[in-house]
N, C-alpha and C positions, 0 to 999 in steps of 0.2 A: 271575369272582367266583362265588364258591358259593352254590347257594339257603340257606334256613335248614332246608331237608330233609335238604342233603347235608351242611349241619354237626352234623347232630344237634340243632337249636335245636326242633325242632317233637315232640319226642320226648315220655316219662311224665310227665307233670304232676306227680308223687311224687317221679321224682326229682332234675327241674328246681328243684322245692323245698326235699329234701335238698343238693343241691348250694351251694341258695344260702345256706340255713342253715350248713352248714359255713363257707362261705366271711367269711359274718357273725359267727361264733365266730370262726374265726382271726384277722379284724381287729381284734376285741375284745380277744383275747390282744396283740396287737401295741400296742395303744394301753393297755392294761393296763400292759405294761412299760415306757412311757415315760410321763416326767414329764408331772405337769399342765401344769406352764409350755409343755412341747412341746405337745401337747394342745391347748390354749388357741390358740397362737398358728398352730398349725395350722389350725383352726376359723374362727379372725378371719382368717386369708387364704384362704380357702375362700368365705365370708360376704361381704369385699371384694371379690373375680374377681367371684360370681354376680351380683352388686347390679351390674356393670357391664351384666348384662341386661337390668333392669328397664325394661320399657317399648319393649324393643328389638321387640317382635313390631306394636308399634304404628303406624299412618303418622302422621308430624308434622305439624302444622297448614301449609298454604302460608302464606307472607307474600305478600299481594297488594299489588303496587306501584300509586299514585293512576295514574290515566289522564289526562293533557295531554289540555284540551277547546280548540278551538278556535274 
């Protein structure tokens, strides 16, 4: 696997930003030309995946089972 040196990821701050900038226009144009309905339902299934995260970075309570006293 490649560092992020030899991908180019650690390069001009300028124009890691121009890059993303364009790349932020083209999606723009892309969702510009399709319908809201697409749009929309895109969005709501985007919205449904991430929410399956919610709370995933957290630890869950143990359920502590009674202890038999003798």
């Amino acid at each position: 696997m490649k560092s992020g040196d030899e991908q180019g990821l650690r390069g001009d701050p300028a124009k890691a930003w121009s890059d993303n900038e364009e790349s932020r226009r083209r999606q723009l144009r892309e969702d510009a030309g399709r319908s809201l309905a697409e749009n929309l339902a895109e969005g709501l299934a985007l919205s449904e995946y991430l929410s399956t995260f919610t709370g995933a970075a957290r630890p869950r309570p143990v359920k502590l089972q009674p202890v038999a006293t003798a």
